[in-house]
C-alpha positions in Angstrom: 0.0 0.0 0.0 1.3 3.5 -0.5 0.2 6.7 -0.1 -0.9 9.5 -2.5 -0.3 13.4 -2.2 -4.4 13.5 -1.4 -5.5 13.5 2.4 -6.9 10.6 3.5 -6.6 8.5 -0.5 -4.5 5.4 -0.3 -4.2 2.9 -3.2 -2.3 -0.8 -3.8 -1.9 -3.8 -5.2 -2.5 -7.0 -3.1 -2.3 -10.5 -3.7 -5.2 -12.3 -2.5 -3.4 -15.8 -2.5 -5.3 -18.6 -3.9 -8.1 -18.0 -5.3 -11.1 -20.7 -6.6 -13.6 -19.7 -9.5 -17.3 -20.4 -9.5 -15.7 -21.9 -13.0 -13.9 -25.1 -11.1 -10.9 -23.5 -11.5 -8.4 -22.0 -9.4 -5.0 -19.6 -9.9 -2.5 -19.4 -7.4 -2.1 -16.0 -6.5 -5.4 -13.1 -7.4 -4.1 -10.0 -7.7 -6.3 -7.0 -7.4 -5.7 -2.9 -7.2 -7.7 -0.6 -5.2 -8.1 3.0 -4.0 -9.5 4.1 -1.0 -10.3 7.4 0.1 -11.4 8.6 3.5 -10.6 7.7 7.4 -12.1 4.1 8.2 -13.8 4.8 11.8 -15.6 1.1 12.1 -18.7 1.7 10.6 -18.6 4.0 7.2 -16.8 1.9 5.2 -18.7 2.3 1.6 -18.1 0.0 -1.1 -18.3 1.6 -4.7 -18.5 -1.2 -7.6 -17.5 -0.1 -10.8 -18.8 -0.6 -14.4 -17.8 -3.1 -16.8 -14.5 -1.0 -17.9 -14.2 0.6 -15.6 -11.2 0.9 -12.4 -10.8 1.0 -9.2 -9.5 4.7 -9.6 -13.1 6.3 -8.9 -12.2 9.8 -7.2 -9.3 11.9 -7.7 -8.7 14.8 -10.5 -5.2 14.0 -10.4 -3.7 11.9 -13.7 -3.4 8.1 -13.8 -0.7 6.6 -16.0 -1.7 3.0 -15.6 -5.4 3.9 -16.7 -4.7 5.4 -20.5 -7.8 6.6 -21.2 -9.4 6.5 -17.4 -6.4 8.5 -16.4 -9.4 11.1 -14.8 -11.4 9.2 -12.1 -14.7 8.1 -13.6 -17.2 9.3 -10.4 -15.1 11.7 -9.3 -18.4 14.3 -9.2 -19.9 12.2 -7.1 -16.9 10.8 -4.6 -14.8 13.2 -2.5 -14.7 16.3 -0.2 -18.5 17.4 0.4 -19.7 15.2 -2.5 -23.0 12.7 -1.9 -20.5 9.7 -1.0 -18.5 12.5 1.5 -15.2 11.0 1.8 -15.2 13.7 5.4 -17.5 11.4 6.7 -17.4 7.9 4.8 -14.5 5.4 4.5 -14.9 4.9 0.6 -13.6 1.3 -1.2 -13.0 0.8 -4.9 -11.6 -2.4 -5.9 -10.9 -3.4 -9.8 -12.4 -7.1 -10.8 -10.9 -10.1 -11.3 -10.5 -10.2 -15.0 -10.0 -6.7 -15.3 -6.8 -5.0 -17.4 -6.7 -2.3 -14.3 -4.6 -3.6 -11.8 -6.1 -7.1 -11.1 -5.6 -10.6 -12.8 -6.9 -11.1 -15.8 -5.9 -12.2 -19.3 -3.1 -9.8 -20.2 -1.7 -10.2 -16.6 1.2 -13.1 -16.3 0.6 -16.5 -16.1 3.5 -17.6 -13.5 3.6 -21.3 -14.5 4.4 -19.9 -18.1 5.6 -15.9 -17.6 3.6 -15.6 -20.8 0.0 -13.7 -20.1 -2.9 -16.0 -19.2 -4.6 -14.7 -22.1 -8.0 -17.0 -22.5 -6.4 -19.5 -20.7 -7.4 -17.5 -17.4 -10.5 -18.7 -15.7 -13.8 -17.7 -17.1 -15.1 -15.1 -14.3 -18.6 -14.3 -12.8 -20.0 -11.2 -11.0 -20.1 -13.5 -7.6 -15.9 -14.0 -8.1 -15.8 -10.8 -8.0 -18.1 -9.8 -4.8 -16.1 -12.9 -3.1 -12.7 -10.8 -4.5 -14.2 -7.4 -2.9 -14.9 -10.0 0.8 -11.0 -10.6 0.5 -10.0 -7.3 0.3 -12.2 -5.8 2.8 -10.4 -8.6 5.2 -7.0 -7.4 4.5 -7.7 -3.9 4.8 -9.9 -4.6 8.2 -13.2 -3.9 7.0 -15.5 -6.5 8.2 -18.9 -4.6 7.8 -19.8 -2.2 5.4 -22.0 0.8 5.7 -23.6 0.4 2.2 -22.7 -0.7 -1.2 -23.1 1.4 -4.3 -22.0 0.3 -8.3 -24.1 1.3 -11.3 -24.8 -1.0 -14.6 -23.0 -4.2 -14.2 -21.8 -2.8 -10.7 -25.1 -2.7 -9.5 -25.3 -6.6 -10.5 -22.2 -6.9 -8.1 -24.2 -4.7 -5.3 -27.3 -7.2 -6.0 -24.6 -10.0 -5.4 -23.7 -8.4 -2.3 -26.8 -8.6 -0.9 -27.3 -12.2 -1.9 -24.0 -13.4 -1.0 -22.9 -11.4 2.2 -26.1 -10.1 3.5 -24.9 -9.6 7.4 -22.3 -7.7 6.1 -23.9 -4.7 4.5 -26.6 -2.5 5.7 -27.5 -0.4 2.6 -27.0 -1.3 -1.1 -27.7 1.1 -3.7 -28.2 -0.6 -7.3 -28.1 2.2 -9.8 -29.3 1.6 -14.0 -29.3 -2.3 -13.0 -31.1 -5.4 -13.4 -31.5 -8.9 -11.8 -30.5 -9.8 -15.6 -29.8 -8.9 -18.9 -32.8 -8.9 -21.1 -32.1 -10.9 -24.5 -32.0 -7.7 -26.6 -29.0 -6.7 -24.8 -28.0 -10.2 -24.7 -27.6 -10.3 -28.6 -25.6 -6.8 -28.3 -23.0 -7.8 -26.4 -23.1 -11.7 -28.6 -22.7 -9.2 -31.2 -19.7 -7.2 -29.8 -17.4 -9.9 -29.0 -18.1 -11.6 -32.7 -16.2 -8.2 -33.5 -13.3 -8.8 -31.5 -12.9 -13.1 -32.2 -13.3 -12.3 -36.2 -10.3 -10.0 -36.3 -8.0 -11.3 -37.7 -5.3 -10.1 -35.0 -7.2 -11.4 -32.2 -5.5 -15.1 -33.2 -7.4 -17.1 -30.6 -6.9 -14.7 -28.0 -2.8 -15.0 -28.7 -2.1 -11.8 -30.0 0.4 -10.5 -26.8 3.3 -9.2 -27.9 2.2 -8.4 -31.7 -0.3 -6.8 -33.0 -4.4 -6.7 -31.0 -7.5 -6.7 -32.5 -8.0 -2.9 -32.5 -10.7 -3.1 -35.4 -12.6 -5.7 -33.7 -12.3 -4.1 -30.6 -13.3 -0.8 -31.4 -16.5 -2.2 -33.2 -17.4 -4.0 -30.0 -17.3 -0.5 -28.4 -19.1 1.4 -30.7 -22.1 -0.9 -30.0 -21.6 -0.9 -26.6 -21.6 3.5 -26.9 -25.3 3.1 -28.8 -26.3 0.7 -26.1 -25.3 3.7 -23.8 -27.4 6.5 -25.5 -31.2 7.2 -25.9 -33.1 7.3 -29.1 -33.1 11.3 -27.5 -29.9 12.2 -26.8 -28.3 10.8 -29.7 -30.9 13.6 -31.6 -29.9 16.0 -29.9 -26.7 15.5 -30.0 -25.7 14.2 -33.2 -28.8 14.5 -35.4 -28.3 14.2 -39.1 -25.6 16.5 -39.4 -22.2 15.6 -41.5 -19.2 16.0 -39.5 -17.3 17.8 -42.7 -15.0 16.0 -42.5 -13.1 12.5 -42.9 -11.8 12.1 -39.9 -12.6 8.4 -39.1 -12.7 7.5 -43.0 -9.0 5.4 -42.2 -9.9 3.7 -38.9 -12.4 1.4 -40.5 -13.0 -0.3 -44.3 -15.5 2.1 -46.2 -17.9 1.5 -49.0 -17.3 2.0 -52.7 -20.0 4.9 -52.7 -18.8 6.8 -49.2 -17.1 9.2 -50.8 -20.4 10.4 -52.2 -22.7 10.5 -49.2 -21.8 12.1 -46.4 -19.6 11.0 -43.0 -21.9 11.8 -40.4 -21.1 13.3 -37.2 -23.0 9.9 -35.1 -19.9 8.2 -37.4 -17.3 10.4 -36.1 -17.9 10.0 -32.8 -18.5 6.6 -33.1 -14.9 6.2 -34.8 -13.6 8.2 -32.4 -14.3 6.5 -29.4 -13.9 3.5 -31.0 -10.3 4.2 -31.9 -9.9 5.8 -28.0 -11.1 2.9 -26.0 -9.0 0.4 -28.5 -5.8 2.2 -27.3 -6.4 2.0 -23.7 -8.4 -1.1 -23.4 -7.4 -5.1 -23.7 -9.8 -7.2 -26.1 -9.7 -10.1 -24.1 -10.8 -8.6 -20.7 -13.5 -7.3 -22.7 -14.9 -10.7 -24.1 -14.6 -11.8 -20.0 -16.4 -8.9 -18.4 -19.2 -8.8 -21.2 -19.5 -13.0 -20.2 -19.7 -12.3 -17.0 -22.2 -9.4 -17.5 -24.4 -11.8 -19.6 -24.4 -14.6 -17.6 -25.4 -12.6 -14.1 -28.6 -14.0 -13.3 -29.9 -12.8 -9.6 -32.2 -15.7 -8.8 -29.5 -18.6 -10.1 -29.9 -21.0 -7.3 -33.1 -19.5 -5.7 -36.4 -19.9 -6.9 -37.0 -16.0 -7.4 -35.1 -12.8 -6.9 -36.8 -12.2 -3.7 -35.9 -15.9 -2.2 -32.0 -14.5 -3.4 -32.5 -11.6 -1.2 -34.3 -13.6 1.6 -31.5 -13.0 4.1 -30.7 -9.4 3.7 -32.3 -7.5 6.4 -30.9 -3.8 5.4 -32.4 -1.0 3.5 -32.3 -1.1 -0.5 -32.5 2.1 -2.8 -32.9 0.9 -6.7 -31.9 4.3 -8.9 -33.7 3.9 -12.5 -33.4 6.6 -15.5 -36.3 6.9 -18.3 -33.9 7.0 -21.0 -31.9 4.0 -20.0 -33.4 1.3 -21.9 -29.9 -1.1 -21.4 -31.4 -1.6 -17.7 -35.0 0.1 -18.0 -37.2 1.9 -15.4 -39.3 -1.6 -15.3 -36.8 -3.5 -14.4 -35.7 -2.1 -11.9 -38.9 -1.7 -10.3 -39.3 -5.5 -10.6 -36.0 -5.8 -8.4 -37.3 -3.4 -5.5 -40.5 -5.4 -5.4 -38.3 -8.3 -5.1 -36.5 -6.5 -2.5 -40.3 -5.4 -0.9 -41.1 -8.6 -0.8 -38.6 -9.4 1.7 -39.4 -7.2 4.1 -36.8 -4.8 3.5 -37.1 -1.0 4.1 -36.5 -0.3 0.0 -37.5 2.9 -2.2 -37.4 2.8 -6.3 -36.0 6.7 -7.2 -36.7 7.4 -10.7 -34.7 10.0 -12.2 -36.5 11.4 -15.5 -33.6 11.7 -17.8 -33.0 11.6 -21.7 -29.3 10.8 -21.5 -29.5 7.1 -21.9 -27.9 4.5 -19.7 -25.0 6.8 -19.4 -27.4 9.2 -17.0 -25.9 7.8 -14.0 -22.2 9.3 -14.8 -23.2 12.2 -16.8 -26.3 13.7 -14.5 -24.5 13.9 -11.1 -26.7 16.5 -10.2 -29.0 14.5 -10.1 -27.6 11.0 -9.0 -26.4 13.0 -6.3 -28.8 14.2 -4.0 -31.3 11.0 -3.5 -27.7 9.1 -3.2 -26.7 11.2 -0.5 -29.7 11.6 1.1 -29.9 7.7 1.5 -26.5 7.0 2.8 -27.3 9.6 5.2 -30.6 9.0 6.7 -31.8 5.6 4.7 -35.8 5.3 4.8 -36.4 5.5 8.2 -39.0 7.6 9.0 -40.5 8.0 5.4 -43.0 6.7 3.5 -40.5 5.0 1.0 -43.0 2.4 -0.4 -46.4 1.3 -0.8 -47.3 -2.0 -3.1 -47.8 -1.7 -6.3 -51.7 -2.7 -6.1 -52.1 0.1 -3.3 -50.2 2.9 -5.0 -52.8 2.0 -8.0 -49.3 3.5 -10.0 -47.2 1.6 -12.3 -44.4 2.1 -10.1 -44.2 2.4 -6.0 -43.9 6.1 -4.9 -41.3 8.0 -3.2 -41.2 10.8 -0.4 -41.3 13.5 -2.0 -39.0 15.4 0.7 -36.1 13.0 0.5 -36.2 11.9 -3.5 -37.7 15.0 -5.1 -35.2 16.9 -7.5 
């Protein structure tokens, strides 16, 4: 562990020792990096889960060499000084996945039976290794409760995981633009996106360490994954039908005959773009496992419902939804806080009415923000969180107004 120029912000890399799979399979030494930010006083330690490419470097405006294109921290508007997870009064954990390119094991780390990377010979991973993973390094940093847990998008599958899989050990959990599952839309996506990363030509079974990656394939995979992220609305707004005037992207990918004479459109350009940026930071490999793991997330796996998963947690649950998101839409997540009602726990559904897409929950912290803070703070004690759906008479539970109201 070593310190940073930031008060309170330490961040490391720890070996976990052995380490078993839900796959079988084992590896003898799991590696993972973390950042934590804040003074641990016993009982505000607040677990923040990231996305699926996301790193453990969540708060911070200072630069990041080992995160390329993350180098600035990715909820750093909502972690830090005064912000709604106030790291003056909360102990804040980030901790990057197993099979993550970010500082834990994963295919491009080394393999130490070969000293080649593991490349897809590393053990397929699931969200539950990596809750188990975030149990492991809460031990070795002497955490052994935590106040809540918060993620968003596939992190809020690992916050649901939390609350299936270490229920006494958490008191709040916070799933924000998540689901109990992906729906099979998004499940031919992502089917989709890693088809563009095997069918490079450079991607060579997964061997392609040391020559040249699948940059094409890769950057196709995360140009669907960018109109997965965006609303029918925002991408209007902000893109339209307008040319970009340019060829900027016209050499990053193959172009038809006939597209010199229509025009290269500015939804193109960004698209190439952030393609090309994400290909130069990210590995093509960790991207097939985290999209896997993603996919095969399935809340009630084992249980005969969602609500039977969440039997034994006993906390309070705050489900975040966005109208525009429809990667994780408002419905389902009301379906998991009735699961969650259904339980018995103290649980409120905060819609936030957004037209930014499944993005909203990094790009609106204005509005994340308040009912997040709020919640850490004060829970739902004391207000009238949640009525059944049949006595609301509304498609979806209400909230207090006072504590969820923009």
């Amino acid at each position: 562990m070593s310190g940073d120029r930031e008060v309170g912000h330490e961040e490391g890399q720890v070996s976990l020792g052995e380490f078993t799979f839900e796959c079988g399979e084992s590896i003898a030494d799991l590696e993972v990096a973390y950042e934590t930010y804040g003074e641990f006083t016993g009982d505000n330690a607040v677990l923040v889960c990231h996305a699926l490419t996301g790193s453990a470097h969540v708060a911070g405006r200072r630069r990041r060499e080992d995160t390329a294109g993350q180098a600035h921290a990715w909820w750093d508007d909502i972690v830090g000084p005064g912000k709604a997870i106030d790291t003056t009064d909360y102990y804040v954990v980030c901790v990057n996945v197993p099979g993550s390119c970010y500082g834990a094991s994963g295919p491009p780390s080394t393999n130490p039976e070969t000293g080649e990377p593991w490349g897809t010979d590393f053990p397929a991973v699931t969200v539950g290794d990596w809750t188990d993973a975030q149990r492991l390094l809460l031990d070795h940093l002497g955490v052994p409760h935590l106040h809540a847990v918060v993620g968003g998008s596939v992190g809020g599958m690992n916050v649901l995981e939390w609350a299936s899989r270490h229920p006494d050990h958490v008191d709040r959990v916070i799933p924000i633009a998540a689901a109990a599952r992906l729906d099979p839309q998004c499940l031919a996506l992502d089917a989709i996106a890693r088809r563009a990363i095997t069918t490079d030509p450079n991607w060579n079974g997964g061997d392609y360490y040391g020559g040249d990656p699948p940059v094409d394939g890769l950057a196709l995979a995360r140009q669907i994954g960018h109109v997965m992220y965006l609303s029918k609305a925002s991408m209007e707004k902000k893109f339209g039908r307008r040319s970009a005037g340019m060829d900027v992207g016209r050499d990053t990918f193959p172009t038809d005959p006939a597209a010199g004479f229509f025009p290269y459109r500015e939804v193109e350009s960004y698209l190439d773009y952030q393609g090309e940026k994400f290909a130069d930071r990210f590995d093509a490999n960790t991207y097939l496992y985290l999209t896997r793991a993603m996919d095969n997330y399935d809340l009630a796996a084992g249980y005969e419902d969602d609500a039977d998963a969440l039997a034994a947690f006993d906390g309070q649950a705050m489900v975040m939804s966005f109208t525009g998101d429809w990667h994780f839409t408002v419905a389902q997540s009301e379906a998991l806080a009735e699961a969650f009602r259904e339980t018995g726990a103290a649980t409120a559904h905060h819609v936030v009415d957004s037209d930014h897409g499944h993005d909203a929950f990094l790009v609106e912290p204005d509005r994340v923000g308040p009912p997040l803070a709020d919640f850490l703070d004060d829970g739902v004690t004391g207000n009238a969180v949640s009525d059944t759906l049949e006595e609301s008479g509304s498609d979806f539970a209400p909230v207090h107004t006072s504590l969820f109201s923009d």
